[in-house]
C-alpha positions as CSV (number, residue, x, y, z in Angstrom):
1,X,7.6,-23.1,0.5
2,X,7.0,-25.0,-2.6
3,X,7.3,-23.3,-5.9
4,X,3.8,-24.7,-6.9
5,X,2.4,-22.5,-3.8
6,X,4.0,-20.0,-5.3
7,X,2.8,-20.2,-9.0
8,X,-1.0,-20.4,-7.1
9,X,-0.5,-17.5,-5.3
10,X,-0.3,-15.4,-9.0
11,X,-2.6,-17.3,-10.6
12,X,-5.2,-16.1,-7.5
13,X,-4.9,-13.0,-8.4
14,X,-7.4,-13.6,-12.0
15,X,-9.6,-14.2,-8.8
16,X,-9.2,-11.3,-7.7
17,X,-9.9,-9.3,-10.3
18,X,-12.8,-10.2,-10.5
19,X,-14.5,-8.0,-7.5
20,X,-12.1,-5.5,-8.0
21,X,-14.3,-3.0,-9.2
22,X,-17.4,-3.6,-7.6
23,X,-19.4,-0.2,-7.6
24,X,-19.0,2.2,-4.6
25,X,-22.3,3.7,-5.0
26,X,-24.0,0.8,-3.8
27,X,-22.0,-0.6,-1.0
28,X,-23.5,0.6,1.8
29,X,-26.6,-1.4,1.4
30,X,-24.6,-4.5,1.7
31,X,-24.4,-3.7,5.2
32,X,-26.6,-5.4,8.4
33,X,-29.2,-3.3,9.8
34,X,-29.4,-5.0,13.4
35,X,-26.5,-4.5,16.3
36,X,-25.8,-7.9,16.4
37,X,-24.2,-7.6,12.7
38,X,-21.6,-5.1,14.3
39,X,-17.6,-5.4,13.6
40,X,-15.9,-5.0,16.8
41,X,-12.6,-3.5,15.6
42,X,-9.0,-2.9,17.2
43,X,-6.8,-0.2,15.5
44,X,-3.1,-1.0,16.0
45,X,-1.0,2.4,15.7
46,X,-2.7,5.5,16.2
47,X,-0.4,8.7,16.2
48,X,-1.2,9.0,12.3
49,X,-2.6,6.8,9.9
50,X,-4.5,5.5,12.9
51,X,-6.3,8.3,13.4
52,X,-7.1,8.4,10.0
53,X,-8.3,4.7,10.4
54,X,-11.1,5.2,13.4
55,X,-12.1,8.2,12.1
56,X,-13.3,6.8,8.7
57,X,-14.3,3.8,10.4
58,X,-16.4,5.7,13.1
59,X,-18.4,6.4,9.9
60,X,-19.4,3.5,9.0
61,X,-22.6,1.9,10.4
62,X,-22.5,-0.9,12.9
63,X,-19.0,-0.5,13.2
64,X,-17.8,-0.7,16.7
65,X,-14.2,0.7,17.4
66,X,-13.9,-1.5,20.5
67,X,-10.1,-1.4,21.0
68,X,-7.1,1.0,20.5
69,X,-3.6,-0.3,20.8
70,X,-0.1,1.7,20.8
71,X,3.6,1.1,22.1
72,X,3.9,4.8,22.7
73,X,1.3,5.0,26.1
74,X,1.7,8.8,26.0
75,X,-1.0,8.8,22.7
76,X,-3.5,6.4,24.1
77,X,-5.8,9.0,26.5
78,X,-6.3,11.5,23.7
79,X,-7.3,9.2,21.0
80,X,-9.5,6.9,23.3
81,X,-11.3,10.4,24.0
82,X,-11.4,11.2,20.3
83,X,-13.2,7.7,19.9
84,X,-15.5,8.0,22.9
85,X,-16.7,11.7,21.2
86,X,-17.3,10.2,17.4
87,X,-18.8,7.1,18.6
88,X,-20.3,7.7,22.2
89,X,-18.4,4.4,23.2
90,X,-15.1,3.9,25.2
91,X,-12.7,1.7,23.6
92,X,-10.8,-0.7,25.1
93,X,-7.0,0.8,25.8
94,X,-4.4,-1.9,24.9
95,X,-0.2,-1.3,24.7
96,X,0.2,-5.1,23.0
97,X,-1.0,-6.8,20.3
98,X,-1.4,-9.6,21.8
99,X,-3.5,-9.2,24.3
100,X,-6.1,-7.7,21.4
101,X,-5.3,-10.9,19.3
102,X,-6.5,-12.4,22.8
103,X,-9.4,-11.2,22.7
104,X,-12.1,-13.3,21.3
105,X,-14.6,-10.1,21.5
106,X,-12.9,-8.3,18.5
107,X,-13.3,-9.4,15.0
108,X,-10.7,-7.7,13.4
109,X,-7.8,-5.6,13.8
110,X,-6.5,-2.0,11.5
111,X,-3.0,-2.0,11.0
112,X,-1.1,1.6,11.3
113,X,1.7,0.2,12.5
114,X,5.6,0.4,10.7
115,X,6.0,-1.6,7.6
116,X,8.7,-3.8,9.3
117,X,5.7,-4.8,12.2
118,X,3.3,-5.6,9.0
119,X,3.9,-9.1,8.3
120,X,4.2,-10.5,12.1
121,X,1.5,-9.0,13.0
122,X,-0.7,-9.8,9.7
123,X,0.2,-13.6,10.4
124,X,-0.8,-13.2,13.8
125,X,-3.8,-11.5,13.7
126,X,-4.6,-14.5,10.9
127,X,-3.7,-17.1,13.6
128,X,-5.8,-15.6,15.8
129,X,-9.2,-15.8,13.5
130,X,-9.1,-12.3,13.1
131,X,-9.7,-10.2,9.9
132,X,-7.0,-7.5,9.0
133,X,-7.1,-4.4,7.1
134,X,-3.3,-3.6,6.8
135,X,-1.4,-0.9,5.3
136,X,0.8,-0.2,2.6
137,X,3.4,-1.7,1.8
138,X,1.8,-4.9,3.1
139,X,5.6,-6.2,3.6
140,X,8.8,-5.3,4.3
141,X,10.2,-7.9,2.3
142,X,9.0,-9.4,-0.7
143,X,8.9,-13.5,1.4
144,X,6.8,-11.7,4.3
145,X,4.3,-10.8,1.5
146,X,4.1,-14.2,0.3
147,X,3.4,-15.6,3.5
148,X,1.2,-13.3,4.7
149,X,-1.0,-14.7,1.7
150,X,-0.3,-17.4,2.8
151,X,-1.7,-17.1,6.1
152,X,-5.0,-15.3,4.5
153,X,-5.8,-18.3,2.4
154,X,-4.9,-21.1,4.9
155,X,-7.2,-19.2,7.8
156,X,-10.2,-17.8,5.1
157,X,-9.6,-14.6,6.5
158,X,-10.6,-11.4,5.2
159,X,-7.3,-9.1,4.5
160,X,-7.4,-5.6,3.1
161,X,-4.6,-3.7,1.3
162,X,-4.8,0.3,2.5
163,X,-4.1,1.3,-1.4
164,X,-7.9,3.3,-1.0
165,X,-7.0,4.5,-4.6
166,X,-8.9,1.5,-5.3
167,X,-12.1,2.6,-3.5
168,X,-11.9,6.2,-4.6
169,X,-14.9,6.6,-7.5
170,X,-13.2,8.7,-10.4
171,X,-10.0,6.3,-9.9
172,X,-12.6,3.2,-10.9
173,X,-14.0,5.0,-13.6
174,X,-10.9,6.1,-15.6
175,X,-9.8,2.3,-14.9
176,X,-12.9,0.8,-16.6
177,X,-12.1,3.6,-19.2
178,X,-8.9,2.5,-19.9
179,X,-9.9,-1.4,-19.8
180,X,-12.2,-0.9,-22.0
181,X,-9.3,0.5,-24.8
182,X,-10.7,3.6,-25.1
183,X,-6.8,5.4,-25.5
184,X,-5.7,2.1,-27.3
185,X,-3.4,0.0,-26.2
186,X,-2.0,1.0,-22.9
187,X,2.2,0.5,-23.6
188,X,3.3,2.5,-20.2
189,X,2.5,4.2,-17.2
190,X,4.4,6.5,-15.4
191,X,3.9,6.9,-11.3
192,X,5.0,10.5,-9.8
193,X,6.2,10.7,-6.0
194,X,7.2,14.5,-6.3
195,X,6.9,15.3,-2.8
196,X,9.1,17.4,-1.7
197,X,10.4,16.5,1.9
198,X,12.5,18.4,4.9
199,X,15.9,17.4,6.3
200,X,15.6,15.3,9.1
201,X,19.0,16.8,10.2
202,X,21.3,14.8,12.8
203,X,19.7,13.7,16.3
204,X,22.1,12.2,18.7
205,X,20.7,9.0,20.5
206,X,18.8,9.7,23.8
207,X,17.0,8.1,27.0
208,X,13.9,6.2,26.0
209,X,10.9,8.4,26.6
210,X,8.8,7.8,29.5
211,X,5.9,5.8,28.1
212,X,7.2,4.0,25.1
213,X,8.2,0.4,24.6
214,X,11.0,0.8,22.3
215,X,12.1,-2.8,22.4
216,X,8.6,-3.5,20.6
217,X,8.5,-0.8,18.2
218,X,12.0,-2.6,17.0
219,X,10.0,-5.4,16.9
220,X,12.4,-8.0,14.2
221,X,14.5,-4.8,13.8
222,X,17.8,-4.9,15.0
223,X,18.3,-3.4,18.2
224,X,19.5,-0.3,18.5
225,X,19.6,3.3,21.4
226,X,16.2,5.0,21.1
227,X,16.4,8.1,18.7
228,X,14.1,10.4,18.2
229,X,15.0,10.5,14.5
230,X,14.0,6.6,13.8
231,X,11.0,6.9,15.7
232,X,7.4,8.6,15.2
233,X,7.0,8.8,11.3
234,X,10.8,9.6,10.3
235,X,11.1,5.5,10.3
236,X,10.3,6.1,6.9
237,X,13.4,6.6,6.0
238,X,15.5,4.1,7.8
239,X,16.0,0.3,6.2
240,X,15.4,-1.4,9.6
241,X,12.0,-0.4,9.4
242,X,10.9,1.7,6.5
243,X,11.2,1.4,2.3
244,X,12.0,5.4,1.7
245,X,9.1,7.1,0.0
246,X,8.5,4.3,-2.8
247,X,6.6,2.0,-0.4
248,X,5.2,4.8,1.5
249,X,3.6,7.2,-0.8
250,X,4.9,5.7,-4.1
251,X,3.1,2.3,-3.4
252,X,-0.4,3.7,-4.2
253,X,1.1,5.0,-7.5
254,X,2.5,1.6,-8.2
255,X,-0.6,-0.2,-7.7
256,X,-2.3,1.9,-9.7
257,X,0.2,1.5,-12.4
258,X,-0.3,-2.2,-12.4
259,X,-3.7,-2.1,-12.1
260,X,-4.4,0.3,-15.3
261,X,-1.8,-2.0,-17.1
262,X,-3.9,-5.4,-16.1
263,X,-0.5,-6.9,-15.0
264,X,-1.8,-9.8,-12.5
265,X,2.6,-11.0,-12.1
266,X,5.4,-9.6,-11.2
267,X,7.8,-7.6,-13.7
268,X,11.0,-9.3,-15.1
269,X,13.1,-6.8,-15.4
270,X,13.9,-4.5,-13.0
271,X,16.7,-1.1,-13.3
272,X,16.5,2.2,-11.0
273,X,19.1,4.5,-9.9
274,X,18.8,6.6,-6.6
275,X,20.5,8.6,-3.9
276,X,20.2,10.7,-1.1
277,X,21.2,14.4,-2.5
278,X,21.6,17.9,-1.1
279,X,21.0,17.5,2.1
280,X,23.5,16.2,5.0
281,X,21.6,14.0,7.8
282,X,20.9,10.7,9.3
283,X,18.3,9.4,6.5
284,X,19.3,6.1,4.6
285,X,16.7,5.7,2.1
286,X,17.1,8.0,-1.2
287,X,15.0,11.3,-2.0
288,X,15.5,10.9,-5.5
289,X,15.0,7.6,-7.6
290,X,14.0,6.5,-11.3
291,X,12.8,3.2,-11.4
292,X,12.1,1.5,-15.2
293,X,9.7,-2.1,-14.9
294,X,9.4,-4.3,-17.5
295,X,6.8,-6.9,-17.8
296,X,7.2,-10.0,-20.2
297,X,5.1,-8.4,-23.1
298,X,7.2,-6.0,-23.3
299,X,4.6,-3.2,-21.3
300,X,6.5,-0.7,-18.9
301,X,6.0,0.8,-15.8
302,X,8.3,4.1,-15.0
303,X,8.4,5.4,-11.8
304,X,10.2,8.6,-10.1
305,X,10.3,9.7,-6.5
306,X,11.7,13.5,-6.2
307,X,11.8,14.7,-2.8
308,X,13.0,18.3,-2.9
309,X,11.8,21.2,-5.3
310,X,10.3,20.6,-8.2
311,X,7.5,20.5,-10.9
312,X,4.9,19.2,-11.5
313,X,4.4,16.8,-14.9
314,X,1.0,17.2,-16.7
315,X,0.2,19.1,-13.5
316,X,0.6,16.0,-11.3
317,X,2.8,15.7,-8.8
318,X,1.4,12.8,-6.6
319,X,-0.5,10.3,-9.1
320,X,0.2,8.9,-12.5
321,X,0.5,9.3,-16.5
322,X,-1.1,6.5,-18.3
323,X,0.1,6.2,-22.3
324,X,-1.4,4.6,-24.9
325,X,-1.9,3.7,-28.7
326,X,-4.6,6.4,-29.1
327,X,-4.1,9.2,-26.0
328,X,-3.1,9.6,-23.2
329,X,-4.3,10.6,-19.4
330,X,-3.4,12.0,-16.2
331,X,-4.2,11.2,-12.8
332,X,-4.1,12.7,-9.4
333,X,-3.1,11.1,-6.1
334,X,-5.3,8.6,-4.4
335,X,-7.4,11.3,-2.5
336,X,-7.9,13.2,-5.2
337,X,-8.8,11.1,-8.3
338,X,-8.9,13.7,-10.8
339,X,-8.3,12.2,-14.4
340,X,-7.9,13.7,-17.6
341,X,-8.1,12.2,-20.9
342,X,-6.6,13.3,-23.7
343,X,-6.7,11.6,-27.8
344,X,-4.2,12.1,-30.2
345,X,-4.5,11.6,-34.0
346,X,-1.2,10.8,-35.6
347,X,-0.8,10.8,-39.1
348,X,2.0,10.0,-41.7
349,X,2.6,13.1,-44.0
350,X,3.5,12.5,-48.0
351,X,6.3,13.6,-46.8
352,X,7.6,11.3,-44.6
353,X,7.0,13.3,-41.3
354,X,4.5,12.1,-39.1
355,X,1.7,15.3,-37.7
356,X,-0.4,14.7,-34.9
357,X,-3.4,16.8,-33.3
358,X,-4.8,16.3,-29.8
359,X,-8.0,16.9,-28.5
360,X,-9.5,16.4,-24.9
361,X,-11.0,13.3,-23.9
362,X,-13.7,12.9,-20.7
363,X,-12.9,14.1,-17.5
364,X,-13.5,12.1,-14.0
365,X,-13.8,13.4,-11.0
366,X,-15.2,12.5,-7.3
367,X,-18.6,15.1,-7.2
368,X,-20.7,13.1,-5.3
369,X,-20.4,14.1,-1.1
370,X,-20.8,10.5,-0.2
371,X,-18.7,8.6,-1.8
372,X,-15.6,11.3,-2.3
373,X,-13.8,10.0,0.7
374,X,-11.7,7.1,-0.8
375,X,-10.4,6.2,3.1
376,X,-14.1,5.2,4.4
377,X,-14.9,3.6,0.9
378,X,-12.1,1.5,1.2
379,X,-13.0,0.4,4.9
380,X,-16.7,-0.2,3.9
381,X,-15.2,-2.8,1.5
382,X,-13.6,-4.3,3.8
383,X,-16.3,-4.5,6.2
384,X,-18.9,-5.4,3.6
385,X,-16.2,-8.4,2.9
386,X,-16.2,-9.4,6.5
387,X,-20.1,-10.2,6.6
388,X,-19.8,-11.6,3.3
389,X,-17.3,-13.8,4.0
390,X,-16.1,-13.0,0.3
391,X,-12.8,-11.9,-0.3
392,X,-12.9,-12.1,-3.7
393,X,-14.8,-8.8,-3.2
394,X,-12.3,-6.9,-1.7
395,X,-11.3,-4.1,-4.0
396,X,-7.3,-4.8,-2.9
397,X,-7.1,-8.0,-1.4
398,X,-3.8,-8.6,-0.1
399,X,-2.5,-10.8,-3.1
400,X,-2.8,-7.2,-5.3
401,X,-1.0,-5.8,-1.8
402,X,2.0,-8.2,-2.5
403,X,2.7,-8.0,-6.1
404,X,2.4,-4.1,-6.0
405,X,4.4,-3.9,-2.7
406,X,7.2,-6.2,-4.4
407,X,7.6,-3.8,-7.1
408,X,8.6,-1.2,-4.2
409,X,10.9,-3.7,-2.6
410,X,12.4,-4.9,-6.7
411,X,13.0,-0.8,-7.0
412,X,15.0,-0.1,-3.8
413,X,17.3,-3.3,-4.6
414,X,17.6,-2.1,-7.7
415,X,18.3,1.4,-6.8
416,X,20.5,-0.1,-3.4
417,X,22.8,-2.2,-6.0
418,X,22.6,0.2,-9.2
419,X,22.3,-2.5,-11.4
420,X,19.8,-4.3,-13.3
421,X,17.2,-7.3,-12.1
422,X,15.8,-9.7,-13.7
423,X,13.0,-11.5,-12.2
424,X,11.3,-15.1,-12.1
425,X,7.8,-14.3,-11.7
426,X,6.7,-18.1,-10.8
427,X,9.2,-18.7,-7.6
428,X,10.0,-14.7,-7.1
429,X,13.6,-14.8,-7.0
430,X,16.0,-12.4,-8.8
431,X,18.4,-14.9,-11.1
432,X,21.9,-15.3,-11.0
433,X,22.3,-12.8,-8.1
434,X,22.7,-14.2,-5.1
435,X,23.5,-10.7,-3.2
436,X,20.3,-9.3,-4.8
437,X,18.4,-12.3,-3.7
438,X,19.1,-11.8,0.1
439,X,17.1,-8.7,0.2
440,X,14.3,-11.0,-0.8
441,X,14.3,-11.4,3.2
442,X,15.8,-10.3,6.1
443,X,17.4,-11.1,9.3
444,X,14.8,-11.4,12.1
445,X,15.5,-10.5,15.8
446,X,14.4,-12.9,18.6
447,X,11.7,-13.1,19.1
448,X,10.3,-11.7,17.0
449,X,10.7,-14.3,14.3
450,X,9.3,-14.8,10.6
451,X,7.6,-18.6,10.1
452,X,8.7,-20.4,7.0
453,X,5.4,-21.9,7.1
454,X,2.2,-20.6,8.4
């Protein structure tokens, strides 16, 4: 791909922007009235986030969950009976995602899938004249995310990031608040993944279950015996298929990060540090990291995943600390969107020591019943989008899911190779480190292979 598609692809983002905080309170009347302006929707995955995904959607009027799809056969009866009872309709019951891209019925597809299946099936779905709303981290890799703009441009399709921090009300009020430089300049943020998790201890490999197509749940992975321990969920925490809990909690922290800072570009310098401590078992991916971005004006984004006992900062433990020239704030996790402000006065004494005095600033908070859910906000966004045809309007269109997924992918090289990055923004390669630079991408199994163009 061209460098100059490259450079557009960050200048888009300005475009962006520009919807990116359309108000929540008033979404709902964008929507049709009549049946015939129904979504028919597929949800792909549906053992976790995917229930989480038709149940918010189920929510939303003249939205028609028409599909379900799922490698794993064993999960398919109960959640096609969950969808029957919240919507009164059956869905169609699917075990590829092909045969849903087939379908010329369904409008778009829901991605719950693992973040190694993102990409492929993004592209696909995009191929197919579909509309996605895919999770985070949009990528496994930072090329797929560039192509899977890409492919959003090239077929004008509608494509959602899952980072609902940008749907959730309080969130979108403390970011106008800081945009509009009411704690100053805004010099750092700090994102906190202190969630503490359990050892996934050692599980020998085993017969495939009964039910489950293992060979596409690998997908582009490498192939490898079935266990129990790189399967449902746990893939978190395995390369092949997961980015450890910085691009699976941690990326909602990120964006927001980079969304309070204004940065529209990728950092240029990158330095973490991160291992896997205290416990002994078959997980890859570290449960401690510290992670230091640094954008060309010198702003900074910190970041710190802790995964085993600990406290809180500020009182958060998922969310973020924002720090600027005249106060400061804290902000709970995505869900939650409870922000604090506070102001600090710092003066120089006739003495030469500096005194300071801090008072508390506004608080936000989600009080209103119908908009407090940030998951069915989100959604209605990206179904509003879908009748609209306007992606502009999406409040985390996937060119926002990209550059805030890359800085997940940036910190885990960084942490991987313990040793500083420095990044070119405009072609979004790592210079003079040609090890670094192959994690850019990955090596794809057949065939299930990545396009070079879309």
């Amino acid at each position: 791909m061209k460098n100059i598609q490259r450079r557009k692809f960050i200048r888009d983002v300005s475009l962006v922007s520009t919807g990116a905080l359309v108000g929540i309170h008033h979404m709902g009347r964008a929507m049709g009235n009549s049946p015939n302006d129904s979504v028919n929707i597929a949800i792909i995955g549906i053992r976790n986030r995917g229930k989480d995904h038709y149940r918010a959607l189920s929510k939303i009027p003249n939205v028609n969950i028409a599909a379900i799809c799922d490698i794993d056969q064993r999960l398919l009866p109960e959640a096609a009976a969950e969808v029957e009872k919240l919507t009164g309709r059956k869905p169609l019951i699917e075990t590829e995602i092909r045969k849903i891209l087939e379908n010329k019925s369904i409008d778009a597809v829901s991605l719950a899938t693992p973040n190694h299946w993102h990409a492929l099936q993004t592209i696909w779905a995009c191929q197919a004249g579909k509309d996605v709303y895919v999770e985070k981290p949009v990528s496994h890799t930072v090329k797929e995310g560039r192509l899977m703009v890409a492919a959003a441009r090239k077929y004008n399709r509608i494509v959602q990031t899952g980072t609902q921090a940008r749907s959730q009300v309080a969130t979108m009020d403390a970011i106008r608040f800081l945009k509009r430089g009411d704690l100053g300049k805004i010099y750092m943020c700090r994102g906190l993944c202190l969630k503490p998790r359990a050892s996934i201890g050692h599980v020998k490999d085993s017969p495939i279950p009964v039910g489950v197509d293992w060979n596409t749940f690998l997908g582009p992975a490498p192939y490898r015996p079935f266990n129990e321990n790189r399967f449902h969920y746990k893939w978190h925490w395995f390369w092949d298929t997961g980015c450890g809990d910085l691009g699976n909690q941690g990326i909602h922290q990120a964006d927001v990060a980079r969304w309070a800072l204004g940065k529209q570009t990728h950092p240029v310098r990158i330095q973490g540090f991160g291992k896997y401590v205290v416990y002994d078992s078959d997980q890859e991916t570290p449960n401690i990291q510290h992670i230091e971005y640094e954008y060309d004006d010198g702003s900074v984004i910190q970041f710190e995943v802790r995964g085993l006992p600990t406290n809180s900062e500020a009182g958060v433990k998922i969310g973020n600390l924002f720090y600027g020239s005249k106060g400061w704030m804290s902000m709970t996790s995505e869900d939650e969107g409870v922000c604090k402000a506070y102001y600090t006065d710092i003066n120089l004494e006739a003495s030469g020591f500096s005194s300071y005095k801090e008072k508390e600033g506004p608080v936000f908070n989600n009080d209103d019943p119908e908009t407090s859910d940030a998951v069915v906000n989100h959604f209605t966004n990206f179904i509003n989008c879908i009748k609209s045809r306007e992606w502009k309007n999406l409040h985390a269109d996937i060119l926002e899911g990209h550059l805030s997924s890359t800085l997940c992918h940036l910190g885990n090289i960084a942490t991987r190779l313990n040793r500083v990055l420095y990044f070119n923004p405009e072609d979004e390669t790592i210079e003079g480190d040609e090890e670094a630079n192959a994690y850019l991408t990955k090596v794809y199994r057949p065939p299930f292979l990545l396009p070079d163009i879309v």
